[in-house]
Structures are given as structure tokens and as C-alpha cells.
C-alpha positions in Angstrom: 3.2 24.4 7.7 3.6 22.1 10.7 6.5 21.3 13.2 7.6 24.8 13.0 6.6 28.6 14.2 3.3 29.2 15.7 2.1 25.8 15.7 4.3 24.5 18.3 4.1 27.4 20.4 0.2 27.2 20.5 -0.1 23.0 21.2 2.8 23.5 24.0 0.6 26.2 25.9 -2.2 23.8 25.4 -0.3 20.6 26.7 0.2 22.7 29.9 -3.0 23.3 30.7 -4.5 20.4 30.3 -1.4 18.7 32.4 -2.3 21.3 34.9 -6.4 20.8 35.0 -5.4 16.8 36.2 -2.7 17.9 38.6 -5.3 20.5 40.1 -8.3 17.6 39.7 -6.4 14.8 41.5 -5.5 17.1 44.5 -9.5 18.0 44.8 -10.8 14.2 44.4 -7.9 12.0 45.9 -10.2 8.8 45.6 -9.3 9.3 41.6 -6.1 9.1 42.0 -5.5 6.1 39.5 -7.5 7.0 36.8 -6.6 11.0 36.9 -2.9 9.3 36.9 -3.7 7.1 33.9 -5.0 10.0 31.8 -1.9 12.0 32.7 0.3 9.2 31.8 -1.8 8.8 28.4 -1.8 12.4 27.3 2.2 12.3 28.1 2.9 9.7 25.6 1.1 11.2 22.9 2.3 14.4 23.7 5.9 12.8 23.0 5.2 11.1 19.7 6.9 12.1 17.1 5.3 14.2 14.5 6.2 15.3 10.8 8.7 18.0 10.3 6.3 19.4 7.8 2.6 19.0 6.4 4.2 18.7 3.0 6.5 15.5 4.4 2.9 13.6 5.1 1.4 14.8 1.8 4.6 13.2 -0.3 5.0 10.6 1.8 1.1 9.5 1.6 1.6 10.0 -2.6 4.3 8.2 -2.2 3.2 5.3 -0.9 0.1 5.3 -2.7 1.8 5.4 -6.2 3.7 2.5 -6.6 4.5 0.1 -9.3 0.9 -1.0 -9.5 -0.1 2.4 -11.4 2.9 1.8 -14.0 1.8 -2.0 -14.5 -1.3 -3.1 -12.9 -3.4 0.0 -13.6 -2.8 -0.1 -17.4 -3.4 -3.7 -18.2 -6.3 -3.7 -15.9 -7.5 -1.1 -18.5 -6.9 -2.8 -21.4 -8.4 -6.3 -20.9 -11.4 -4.4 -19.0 -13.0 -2.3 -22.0 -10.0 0.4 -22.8 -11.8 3.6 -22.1 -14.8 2.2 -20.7 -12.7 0.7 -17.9 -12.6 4.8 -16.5 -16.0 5.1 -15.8 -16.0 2.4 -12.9 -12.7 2.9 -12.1 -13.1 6.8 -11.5 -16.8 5.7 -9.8 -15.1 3.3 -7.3 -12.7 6.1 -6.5 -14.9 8.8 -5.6 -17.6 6.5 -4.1 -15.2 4.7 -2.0 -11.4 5.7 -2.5 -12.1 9.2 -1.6 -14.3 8.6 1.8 -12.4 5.6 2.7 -9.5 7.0 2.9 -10.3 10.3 5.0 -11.8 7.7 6.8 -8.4 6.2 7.9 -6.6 9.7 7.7 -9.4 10.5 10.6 -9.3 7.4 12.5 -5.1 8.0 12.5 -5.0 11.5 13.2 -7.9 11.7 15.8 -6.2 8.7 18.0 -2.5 9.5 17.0 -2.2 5.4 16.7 -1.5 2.9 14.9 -3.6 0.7 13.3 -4.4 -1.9 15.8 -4.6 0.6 19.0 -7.2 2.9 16.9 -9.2 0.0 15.9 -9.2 -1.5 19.2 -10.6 2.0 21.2 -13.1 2.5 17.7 -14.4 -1.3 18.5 -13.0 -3.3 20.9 -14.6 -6.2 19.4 -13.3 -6.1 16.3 -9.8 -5.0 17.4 -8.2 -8.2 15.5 -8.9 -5.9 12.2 -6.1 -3.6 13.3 -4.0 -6.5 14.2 -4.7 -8.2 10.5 -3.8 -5.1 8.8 -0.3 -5.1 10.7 -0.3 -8.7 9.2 -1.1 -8.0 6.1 1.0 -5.2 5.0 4.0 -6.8 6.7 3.3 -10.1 4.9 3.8 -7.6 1.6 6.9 -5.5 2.4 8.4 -9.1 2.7 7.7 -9.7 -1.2 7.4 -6.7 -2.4 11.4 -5.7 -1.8 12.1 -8.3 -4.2 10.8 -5.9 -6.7 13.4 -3.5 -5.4 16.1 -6.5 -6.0 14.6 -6.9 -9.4 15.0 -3.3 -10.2 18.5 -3.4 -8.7 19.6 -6.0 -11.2 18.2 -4.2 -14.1 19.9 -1.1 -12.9 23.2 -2.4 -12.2 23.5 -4.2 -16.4 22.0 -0.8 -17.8 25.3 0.4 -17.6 26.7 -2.2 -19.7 28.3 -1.1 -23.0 25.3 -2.6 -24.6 21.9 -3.5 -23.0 22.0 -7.7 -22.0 18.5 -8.3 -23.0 19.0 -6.7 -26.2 20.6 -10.1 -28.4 20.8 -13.9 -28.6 24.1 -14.0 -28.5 25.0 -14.5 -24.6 25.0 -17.7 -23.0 21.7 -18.0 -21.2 19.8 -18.0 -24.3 18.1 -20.7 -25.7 19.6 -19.7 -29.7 17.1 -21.8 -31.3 14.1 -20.6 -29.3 15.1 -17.1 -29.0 14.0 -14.2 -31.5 15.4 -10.4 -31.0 11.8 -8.7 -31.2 8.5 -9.9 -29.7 7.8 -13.3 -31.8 3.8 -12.6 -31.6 1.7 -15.4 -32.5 4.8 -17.6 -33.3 4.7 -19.9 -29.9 7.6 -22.1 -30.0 10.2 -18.2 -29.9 10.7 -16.4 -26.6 12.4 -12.8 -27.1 15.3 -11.9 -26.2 14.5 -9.4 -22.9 12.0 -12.3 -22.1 15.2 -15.2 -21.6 17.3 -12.7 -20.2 14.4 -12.5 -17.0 13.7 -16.0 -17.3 17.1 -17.5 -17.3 19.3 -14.9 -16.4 17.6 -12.5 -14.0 15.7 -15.6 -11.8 17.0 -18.8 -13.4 13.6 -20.2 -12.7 13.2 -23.7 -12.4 9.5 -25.4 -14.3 7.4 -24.9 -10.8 7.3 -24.3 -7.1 8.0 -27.6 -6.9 11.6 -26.8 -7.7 13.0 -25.0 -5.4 16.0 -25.1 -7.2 18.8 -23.4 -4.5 19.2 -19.5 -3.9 20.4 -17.1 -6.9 23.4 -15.4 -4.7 23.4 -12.2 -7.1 19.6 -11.9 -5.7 20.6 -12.3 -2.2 22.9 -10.2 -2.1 21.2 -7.4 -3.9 18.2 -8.3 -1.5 20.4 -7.4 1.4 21.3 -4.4 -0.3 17.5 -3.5 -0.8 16.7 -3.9 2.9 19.6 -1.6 3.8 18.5 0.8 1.5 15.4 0.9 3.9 16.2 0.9 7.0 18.7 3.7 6.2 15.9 5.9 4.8 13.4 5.3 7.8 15.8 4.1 11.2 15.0 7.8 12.2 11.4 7.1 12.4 9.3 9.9 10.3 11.9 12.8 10.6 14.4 10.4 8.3 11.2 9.2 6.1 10.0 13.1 5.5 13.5 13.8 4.2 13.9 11.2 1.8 10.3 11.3 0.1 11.4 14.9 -1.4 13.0 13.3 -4.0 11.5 9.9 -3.6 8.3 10.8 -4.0 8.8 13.5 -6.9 11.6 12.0 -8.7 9.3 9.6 -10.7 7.2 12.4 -11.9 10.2 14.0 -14.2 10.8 10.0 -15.8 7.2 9.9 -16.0 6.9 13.2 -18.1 10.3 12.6 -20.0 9.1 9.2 -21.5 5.9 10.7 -22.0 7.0 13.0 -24.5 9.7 10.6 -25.9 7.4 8.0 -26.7 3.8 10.2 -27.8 6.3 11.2 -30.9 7.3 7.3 -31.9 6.0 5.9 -34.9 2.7 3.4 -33.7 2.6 5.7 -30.8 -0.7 6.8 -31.5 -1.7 2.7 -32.2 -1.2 1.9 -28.8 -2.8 4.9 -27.2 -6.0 4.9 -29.1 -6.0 1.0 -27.7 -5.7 1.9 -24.3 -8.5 4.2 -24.6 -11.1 3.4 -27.0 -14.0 2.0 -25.2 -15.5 -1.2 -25.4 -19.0 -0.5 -23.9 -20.5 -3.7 -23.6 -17.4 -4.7 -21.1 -19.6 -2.1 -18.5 -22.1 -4.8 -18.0 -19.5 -7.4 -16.8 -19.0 -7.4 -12.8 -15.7 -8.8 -13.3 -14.7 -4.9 -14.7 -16.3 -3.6 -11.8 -14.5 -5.8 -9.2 -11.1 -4.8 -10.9 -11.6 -1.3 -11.0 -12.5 -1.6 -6.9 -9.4 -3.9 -6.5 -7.8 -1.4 -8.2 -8.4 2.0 -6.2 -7.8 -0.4 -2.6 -4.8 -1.9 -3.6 -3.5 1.4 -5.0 -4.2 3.8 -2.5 -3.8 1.2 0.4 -7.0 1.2 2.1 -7.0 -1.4 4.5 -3.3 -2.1 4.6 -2.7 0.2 7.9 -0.6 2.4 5.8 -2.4 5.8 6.1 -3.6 5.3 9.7 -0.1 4.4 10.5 1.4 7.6 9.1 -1.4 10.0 9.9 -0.8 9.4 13.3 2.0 11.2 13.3 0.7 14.5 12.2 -0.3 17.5 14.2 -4.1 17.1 16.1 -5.8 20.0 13.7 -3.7 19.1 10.5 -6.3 19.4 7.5 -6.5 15.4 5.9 -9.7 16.6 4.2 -7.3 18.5 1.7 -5.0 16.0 1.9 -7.1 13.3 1.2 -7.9 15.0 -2.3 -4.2 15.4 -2.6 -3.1 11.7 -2.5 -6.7 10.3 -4.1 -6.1 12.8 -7.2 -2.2 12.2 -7.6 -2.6 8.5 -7.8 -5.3 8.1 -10.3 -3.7 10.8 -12.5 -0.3 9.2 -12.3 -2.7 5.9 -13.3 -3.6 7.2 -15.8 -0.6 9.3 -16.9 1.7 6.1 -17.0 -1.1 4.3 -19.1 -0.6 6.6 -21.8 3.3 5.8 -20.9 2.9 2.3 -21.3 0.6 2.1 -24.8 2.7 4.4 -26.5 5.5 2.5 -25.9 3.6 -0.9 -26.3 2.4 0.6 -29.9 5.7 1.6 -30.9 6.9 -2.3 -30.3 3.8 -3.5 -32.2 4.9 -0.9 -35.3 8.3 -2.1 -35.6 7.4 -5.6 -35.6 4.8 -5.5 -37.5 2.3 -7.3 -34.9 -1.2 -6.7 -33.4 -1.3 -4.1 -30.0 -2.5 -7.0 -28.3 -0.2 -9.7 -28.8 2.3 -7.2 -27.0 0.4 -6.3 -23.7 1.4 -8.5 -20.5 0.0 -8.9 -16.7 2.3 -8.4 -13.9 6.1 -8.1 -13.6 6.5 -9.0 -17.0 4.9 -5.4 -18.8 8.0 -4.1 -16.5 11.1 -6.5 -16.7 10.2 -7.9 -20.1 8.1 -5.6 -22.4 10.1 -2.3 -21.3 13.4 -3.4 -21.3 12.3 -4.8 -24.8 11.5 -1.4 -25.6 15.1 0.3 -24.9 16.9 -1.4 -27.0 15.1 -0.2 -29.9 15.0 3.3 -28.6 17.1 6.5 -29.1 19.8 6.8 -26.4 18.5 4.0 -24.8 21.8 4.1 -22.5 20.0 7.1 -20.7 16.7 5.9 -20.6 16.9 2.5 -19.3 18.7 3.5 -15.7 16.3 6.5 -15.2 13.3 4.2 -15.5 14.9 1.2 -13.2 16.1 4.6 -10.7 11.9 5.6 -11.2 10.8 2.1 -10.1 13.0 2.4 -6.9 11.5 5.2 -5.9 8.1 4.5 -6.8 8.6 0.8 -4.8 10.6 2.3 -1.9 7.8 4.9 -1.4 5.7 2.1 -0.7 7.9 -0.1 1.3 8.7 2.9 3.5 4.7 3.2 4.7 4.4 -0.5 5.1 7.0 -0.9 7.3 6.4 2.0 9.1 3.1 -0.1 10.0 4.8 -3.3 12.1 7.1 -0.3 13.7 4.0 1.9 14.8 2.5 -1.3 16.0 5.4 -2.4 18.0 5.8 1.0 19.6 2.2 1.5 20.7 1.7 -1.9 21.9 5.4 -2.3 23.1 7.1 0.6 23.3 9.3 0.5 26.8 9.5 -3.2 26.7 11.1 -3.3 23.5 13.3 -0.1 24.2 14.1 -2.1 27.4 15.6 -5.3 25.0 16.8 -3.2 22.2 17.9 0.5 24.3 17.4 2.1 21.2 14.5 2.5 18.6 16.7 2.1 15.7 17.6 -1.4 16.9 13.9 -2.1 16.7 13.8 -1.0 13.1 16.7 -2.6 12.5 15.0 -6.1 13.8 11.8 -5.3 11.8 14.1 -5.1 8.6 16.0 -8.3 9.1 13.3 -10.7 9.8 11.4 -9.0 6.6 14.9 -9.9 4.8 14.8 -13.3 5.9 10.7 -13.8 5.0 12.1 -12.6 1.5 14.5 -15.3 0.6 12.3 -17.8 -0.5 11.3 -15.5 -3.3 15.0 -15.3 -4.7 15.6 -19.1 -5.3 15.4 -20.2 -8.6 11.8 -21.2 -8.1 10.9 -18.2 -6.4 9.3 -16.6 -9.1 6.1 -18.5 -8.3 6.4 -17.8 -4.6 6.3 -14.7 -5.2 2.9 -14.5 -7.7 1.0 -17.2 -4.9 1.7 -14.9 -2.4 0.5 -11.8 -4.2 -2.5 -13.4 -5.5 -3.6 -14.6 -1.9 -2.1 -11.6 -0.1 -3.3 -8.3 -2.0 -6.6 -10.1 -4.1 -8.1 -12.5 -1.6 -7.0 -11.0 1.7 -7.4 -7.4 1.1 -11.3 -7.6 0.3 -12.0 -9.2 3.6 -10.0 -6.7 6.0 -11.4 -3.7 3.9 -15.3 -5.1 4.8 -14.6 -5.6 8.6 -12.9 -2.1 8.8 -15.3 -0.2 6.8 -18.2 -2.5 9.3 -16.1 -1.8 12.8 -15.4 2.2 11.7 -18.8 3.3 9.8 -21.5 0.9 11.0 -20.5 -0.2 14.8 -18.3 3.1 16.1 -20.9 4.8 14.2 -21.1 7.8 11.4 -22.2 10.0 13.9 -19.1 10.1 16.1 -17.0 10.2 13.2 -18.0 13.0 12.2 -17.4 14.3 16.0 -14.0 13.5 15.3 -13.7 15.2 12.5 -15.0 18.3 13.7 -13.3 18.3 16.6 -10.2 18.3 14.6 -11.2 20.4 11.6 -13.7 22.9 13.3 -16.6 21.6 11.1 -18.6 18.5 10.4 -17.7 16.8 6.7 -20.3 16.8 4.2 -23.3 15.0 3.3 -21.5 13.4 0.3 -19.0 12.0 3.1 -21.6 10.9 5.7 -23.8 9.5 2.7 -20.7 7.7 1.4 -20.0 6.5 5.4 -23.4 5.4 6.1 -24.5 3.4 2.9 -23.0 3.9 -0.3 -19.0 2.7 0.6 -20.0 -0.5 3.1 -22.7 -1.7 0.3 -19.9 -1.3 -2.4 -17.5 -3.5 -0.4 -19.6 -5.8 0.5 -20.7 -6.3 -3.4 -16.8 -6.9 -4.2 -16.2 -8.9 -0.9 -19.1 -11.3 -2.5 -18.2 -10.9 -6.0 -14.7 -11.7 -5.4 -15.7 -14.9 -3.3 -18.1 -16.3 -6.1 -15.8 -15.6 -9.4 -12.6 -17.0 -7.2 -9.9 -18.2 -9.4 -6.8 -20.1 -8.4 -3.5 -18.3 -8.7 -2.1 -19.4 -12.0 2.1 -18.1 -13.5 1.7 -16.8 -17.0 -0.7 -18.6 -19.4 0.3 -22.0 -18.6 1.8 -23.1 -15.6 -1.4 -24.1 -12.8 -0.2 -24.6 -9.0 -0.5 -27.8 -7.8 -3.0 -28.7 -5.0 -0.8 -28.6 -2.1 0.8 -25.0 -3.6 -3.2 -23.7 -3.2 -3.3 -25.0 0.3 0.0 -23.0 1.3 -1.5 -20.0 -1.1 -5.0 -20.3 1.3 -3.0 -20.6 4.6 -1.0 -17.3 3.8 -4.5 -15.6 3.4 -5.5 -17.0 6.7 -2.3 -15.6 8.8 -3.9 -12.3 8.4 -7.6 -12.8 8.4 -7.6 -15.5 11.5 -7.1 -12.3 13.7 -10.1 -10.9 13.2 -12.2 -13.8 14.9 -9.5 -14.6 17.7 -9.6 -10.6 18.3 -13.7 -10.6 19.0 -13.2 -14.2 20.5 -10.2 -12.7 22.9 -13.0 -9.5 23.7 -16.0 -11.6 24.6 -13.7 -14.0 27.0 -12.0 -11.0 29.0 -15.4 -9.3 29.0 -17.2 -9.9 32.5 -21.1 -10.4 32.1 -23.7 -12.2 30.1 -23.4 -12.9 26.3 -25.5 -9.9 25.5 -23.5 -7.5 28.1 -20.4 -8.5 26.9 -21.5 -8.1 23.2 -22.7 -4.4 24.1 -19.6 -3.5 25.9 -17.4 -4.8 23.2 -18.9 -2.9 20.4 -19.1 0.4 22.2 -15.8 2.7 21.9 -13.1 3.1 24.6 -12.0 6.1 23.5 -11.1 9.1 26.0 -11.3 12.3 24.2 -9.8 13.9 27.1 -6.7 11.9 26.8 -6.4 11.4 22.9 -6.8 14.7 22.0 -4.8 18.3 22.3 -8.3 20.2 23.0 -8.8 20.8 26.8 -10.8 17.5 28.0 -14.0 19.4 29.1 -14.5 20.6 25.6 -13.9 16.9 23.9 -16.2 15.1 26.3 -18.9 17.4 26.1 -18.8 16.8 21.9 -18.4 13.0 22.6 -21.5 13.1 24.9 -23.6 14.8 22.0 -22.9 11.6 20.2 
């Protein structure tokens, strides 16, 4: 249990003495005086960072930003177009090849500096300290799109309480009555359903393409504003607010999860729709496309390479255990996956049953298996007044989880990098949070005009598909390869009291940077253009933008090396050496007495 008892007492004494060993050292060797000054200055501020109230907080709140809406949507389709069944094998492959050691990676890299992303990466590998900086980028780039979600969900939330569900009938005036039909119309082209019109021209009034921007839907806006609020309140405390709120955030889902499990295993075509989602199609193995999507899946799920978990393990305690955690978070998330796939096909059967229609003309990518083919599902349940605000009330918590942690990024960043400045402008860190939130809020709006529907799938595709592969390679290249396996595994024992396995150094040394460099490459040569539904392509300029947004957070990592080799003094080959060997200063970063840390580091 951390942040209380022993554990505080024990650092505290610790603190001291080291404080005391530099006051005692500068007084012997005056000639030191500014670098003995600088360590003290350096231990101070990480003695005053915050930490969690509790392990537990950075177990939930590492859960909770791990599983998000992508294991109730993305993680089940992904399934079913990828071989059913067979889909597991590389999926649970990828996560014990690279989810696992990736992520105690990060949880290490976090813990061991007690920085954020772009500090840690920059005293890890000074040349490649534009990684740390892209992963800032990119997970802020997200939070900006991904709390339209949250507005989404809001608006689903707020009609559930109507006497009767909106999407359930034709009969209200943003239907098109001679192109509408009350269950899924199936192979029958010309029909839209019902819960399909009311997201098309009632929820987002989109327009026919980007093109058409089509003015701002003020019901979004406001419930936008509403979404960001709902944020900051949860996190303007920093981590001591955040560790609160992910007790029920981060649990909360489970119970829904559960309650529509049983409800829907006992409809009739239940079993349809399950035995579809997991009978395997064996020749999809030999595909690299099914391989590609079950790496995509485990990064994008457990957010490796957003900054996320490095972000939020460096607030815990110096000797916390992230080896145990690590199993934790990994394990929830692929058996909430996997869990909310037999959710989702149950359900997805049942429609198929009562409609007499194939499993597979049901099944849809993206938002829509969430805001069309659930809501579609309600109507026709029991008590479907019940179950249709619990599941909107699950996906806020499942997507503020996740909005919490990648937030939490561009704050840590801002605090490492600019803490008294920024305290000097805005007096008060909540001010800063505050500021965080609003320009996020403003990044959102183009995603809530009546075209912003296909905003908001361009900048997904380029964002978390195109993006994400890149940052993961460069990390997993600076952090295993350069900084080296070796003194990673001095970390870790310095923190844990003993080395990690062979499977982990294994994983470190070959295994994970040869498996991201296979997707990196695939990914590259099977590249396909972002595309809305099964129709509607972007047009040229639209791909250009959708490129550009990739760039704003890979373009750091070549100005960051670029930036290193100018500032370096020496030849091209000295500065080259000096900017791939660590800055790290064990005596400073850590709670250990310095003697002891250097001493390890030197071994290295």
C-alpha cells in the first residue's frame, strides 16, 4: 500500500541523508559547488512530486486507461473480419511478445526517472529525445477527438430517458420515411434503419463530405463543453483527484459488462453470433494483414507509445512493484477484449435472429457497432429503458478513463519542462490544467460541425494507425537498442531488488524491436487511404491534411536528433557518441543513496 504508514516514514529518512551526504560533500570540495548544488536542486524536485495516494489508484487508473472503447468496438470486429477464433492466436502472441515487455518497459522508464515522457526519453537518449516530445504530440492530438466520443455518449445518454427510445421508429422528423426500415434492412441497399438515421441525421446532421463543412451542431457544442468540464473536474487536482475518481471509473464498466453478458448469452440467436465470433478460419493465419491488426490492436489498446503509462508511472513510489502491475493492466485489457466480444456477438446474433438475416450483414467497423447497431439492439430488448443509460453511463467511463491518462501527458510535460515558468503566468497548477483543457476544447470543434463526422475518422486513421507504428519503432530503438538492455535491467533492479527475466531481456533485445519493425514495414507497404463507411473516399487535398496531421507528431523526432547534433560541441562522430549515450544521474533520479546507484550504473 503506498502513500501511507511505513512507506513514507522509510523514503523521508532516506531523503535526509542523501540531502545531507551533498551538504557535507560541497563543504569538503568547494570547487563543486555548482554541480553538488544542481544535484541538490534535482533530488528536491523529485522529492516534491506528487505521488499516488495508493498502489491500487495507479493499478485502476492504468486499467482504466488501457480499456477504453476500443475493446468494446474495435477489438471485436477486428476479430471477426480477421479469422473469428483464429484471430486469438496472433493477437494473444503479439501481447505476450510485445504488449507485456513493452509496457514494463515504459512502467520502468516512468518509474526509474519519475518523468514524463519527453524528460525520460531525453536523459535515456539525448538523440532521440524528439520521441518523447512526439508522444506528447500524439496523445494530445487524440484527447482532442476522442472527447467527442464522450459528447456522442452524452447525447445518447441524455434521449435514453425519453418515454420511448428516439432511434427506435420512423415516425420523427429527421427520418427519411421512404428510405427508412425499423430493423436492420440487410442486403436491401436503398433502406437505412431507424437507429442508423437517427445518428446520421439527428445525432451529427452530416453533410455528403468534408467538403461540407456545413456550420456547428450547437447541441454538440454545448455537450462538448460539458465533456471537457467533466475532465478537468476529475483531474485539476493532479493524480490525488484522478486516483479518486478511477474507483468507480475504472470498475463501473465491469458490472454493465457482466449484466449484459448474462442478459444477452440467454437471447434467442445468442448462441449464432458467438459461435461467429469464435469459430476459426485457419487459413486467415497466413495473411500478414491479421497479424498487423492484432499488433495494432494490443498498441493502440494498452497505449504503448502514447506517453500514457510513462506519464502516470512517474508518479508512483521509487520501489513500487510495475512487474506485477504490468501483468495487472496487460491481463485486464485483453480479457475485457475478449469479454465484450462475447458482449457484442450475442447481441449482434440476437439482431440477426429477429430479422431473419445473415451474422454478417449485421457486424459494423467503428463508431457505428456503438451508436448504431447497439442502440438498434435496445429497442428490441426487455426493459430496454434500464439498459440503454447504463451502457451510454459504461462508455463514459470506459472513454474518460482514457481521456484522463492522455491528458495527464501534455500536463506532465508542461510541468517537467515548465514548471515555475508556467506557475509564474498561471500562480496556480490548476489554471494550467484548466488551459490544457480549453485549447483541447477548441481543437475539438471541428469534429462537431455537421461535416465533422469525417474529421473525425481522417484524423483517427492518420493519428492512431499511421502515426502510432512509427513512434512505437523509435522508442522501442532509443529505449532497448541505444540506452541499451543492459542498463535497463539496472534499473529495474535497482528498483525491484532483482534483475527481470530472460523472457524480458530476450523480448528487449530481439524478439519486440524485430516485431515492430515487421508491422512498421508492413503497415507502410499495405497503406490504404482513410475511407467513411463503404463508400464515401476523401478527396486528394482531404489525404494531404490527413498526412500533415501524421507529420505534426512524427517531424519531432528528426528536429529532436537534428536540435542534439547542432548544440553538441565536437566532430560528427563525437557528437553522434555523446548524443546516444544516457544523461542520466542515478544519484539524483533516484531515492537510493547516490554511492549505491552509481556504483550499479558503472557495472553497466
Amino acid at each position: 500500500m503506498m502513500g501511507v504508514g511505513a512507506d513514507n516514514k522509510t523514503e523521508s529518512t532516506s531523503s535526509k541523508l542523501t540531502l545531507q551526504q551533498l551538504e557535507e560533500k560541497e563543504e569538503v570540495e568547494p570547487g563543486n559547488d555548482g554541480a553538488l548544488r544542481l544535484a541538490k536542486d534535482d533530488h528536491q524536485s523529485k522529492e516534491q512530486r506528487e505521488t499516488w495516494g495508493r498502489r491500487l489508484e495507479f493499478v485502476l487508473a492504468s486499467v482504466g486507461y488501457a480499456v477504453g472503447l476500443g475493446n468494446v468496438w474495435r477489438f471485436p470486429y477486428l476479430c471477426y473480419r480477421s479469422g473469428g477464433g483464429a484471430f486469438l492466436i496472433p493477437y494473444l502472441i503479439m501481447l505476450f511478445l510485445c504488449g507485456i515487455p513493452l509496457l514494463f518497459m515504459e512502467f520502468a522508464v516512468g518509474q526509474y526517472t519519475r518523468l514524463g515522457p519527453v524528460h525520460s526519453l531525453a536523459k535515456i537518449c539525448p538523440l532521440f529525445k524528439g520521441v518523447g516530445l512526439a508522444t506528447v504530440v500524439i496523445s494530445y492530438v487524440l484527447c482532442t477527438y476522442y472527447n467527442v466520443l464522450m459528447t456522442w455518449a452524452l447525447y445518447y445518454l441524455l434521449h435514453s430517458f425519453s418515454p420511448s427510445l428516439p432511434w427506435q421508429s420512423c415516425n420523427n422528423t429527421w427520418n427519411a420515411i421512404g428510405n427508412c426500415s425499423t430493423g436492420f434492412p440487410g442486403n436491401a441497399t436503398h433502406l437505412q434503419s431507424a437507429s442508423q438515421q437517427f445518428f446520421d441525421h439527428k445525432v451529427l446532421e452530416m453533410t455528403t463530405g468534408i467538403e461540407h463543412a456545413g456550420g456547428i451542431r450547437w447541441e454538440l457544442f454545448g455537450l462538448l463543453v460539458l465533456a471537457w468540464a467533466i475532465v478537468y473536474f476529475c483531474i485539476f487536482k493532479g493524480v490525488k483527484s484522478t486516483g479518486k475518481v478511477v474507483y468507480f471509473t475504472a470498475t463501473f464498466p465491469y458490472f454493465i459488462l457482466f449484466a449484459l453478458l448474462i442478459n444477452n448469452v440467454q437471447l434467442p440467436g445468442a448462441k449464432d453470433g458467438i459461435l461467429f465470433f469464435l469459430m476459426p478460419n485457419w487459413s486467415k493465419l497466413l495473411e500478414v494483414q491479421v497479424w498487423v491488426n492484432a499488433a495494432a490492436q494490443i498498441f493502440n489498446s494498452i497505449g504503448i507509445s502514447f506517453g500514457s503509462m510513462i506519464s502516470m508511472a512517474s508518479y508512483n513510489k521509487f520501489n513500487n512493484n510495475i512487474l506485477r502491475d504490468t501483468y495487472i493492466v496487460c491481463l485486464a485489457n485483453s480479457a475485457t477484449s475478449i469479454v465484450a466480444g462475447f458482449v457484442i456477438f450475442s447481441a449482434i446474433g440476437y439482431m440477426a435472429h429477429i430479422h431473419n438475416l445473415p451474422v454478417d450483414d449485421i457486424a459494423t467497423d467503428g463508431p457505428g457497432l456503438v451508436f448504431v447497431v447497439y442502440p438498434e439492439v435496445f429497442s428490441t430488448m426487455p426493459v430496454s429503458q434500464l439498459w440503454a443509460p447504463l451502457f451510454f453511463i459504461m462508455l463514459l467511463c470506459l472513454g474518460l478513463d482514457s481521456q484522463f491518462a492522455m491528458v495527464e501527458v501534455a500536463v506532465t510535460f508542461i510541468m517537467d519542462g515548465f514548471g515555475k515558468k508556467a506557475l509564474q503566468v498561471f500562480k496556480r497548477k490548476e489554471l494550467i490544467i484548466l488551459a490544457v483543457c480549453s485549447v483541447g476544447f477548441l481543437l475539438g470543434i471541428p469534429h462537431i460541425t455537421r461535416g465533422g463526422i469525417y474529421v473525425f475518422q481522417l484524423m483517427d486513421h492518420y493519428t492512431a494507425v499511421v502515426s502510432l507504428m512509427f513512434l512505437a519503432f523509435f522508442e522501442v530503438l532509443a529505449i532497448t537498442l541505444i540506452f541499451g538492455v543492459r542498463r535497463l535491467s539496472l534499473m529495474v533492479e535497482t528498483m525491484l531488488g532483482k534483475k527481470p527475466n530472460l523472457f524480458f531481456r530476450v523480448c528487449w533485445q530481439f524478439l519486440s524491436p524485430m516485431l515492430v519493425l515487421g508491422i512498421l514495414i508492413s503497415s507502410i507497404v499495405q497503406y490504404t487511404p482513410a475511407r467513411y463507411g463503404k463508400s464515401y473516399t476523401y478527396p486528394l487535398w482531404a489525404e494531404v491534411v490527413g498526412w500533415f496531421i501524421s507529420l505534426v507528431s512524427i517531424i519531432w523526432i528528426p528536429l529532436g536528433a537534428l536540435h542534439e547534433l547542432w548544440t553538441t560541441e565536437g566532430s560528427l562522430l563525437q557528437r553522434l557518441k555523446k548524443s546516444i549515450t544516457p544523461t542520466l544521474d542515478l544519484g539524483s533520479v533516484s531515492e537510493k543513496p547516490s554511492g549505491e546507484s552509481i556504483a550499479l550504473f558503472a557495472a553497466a
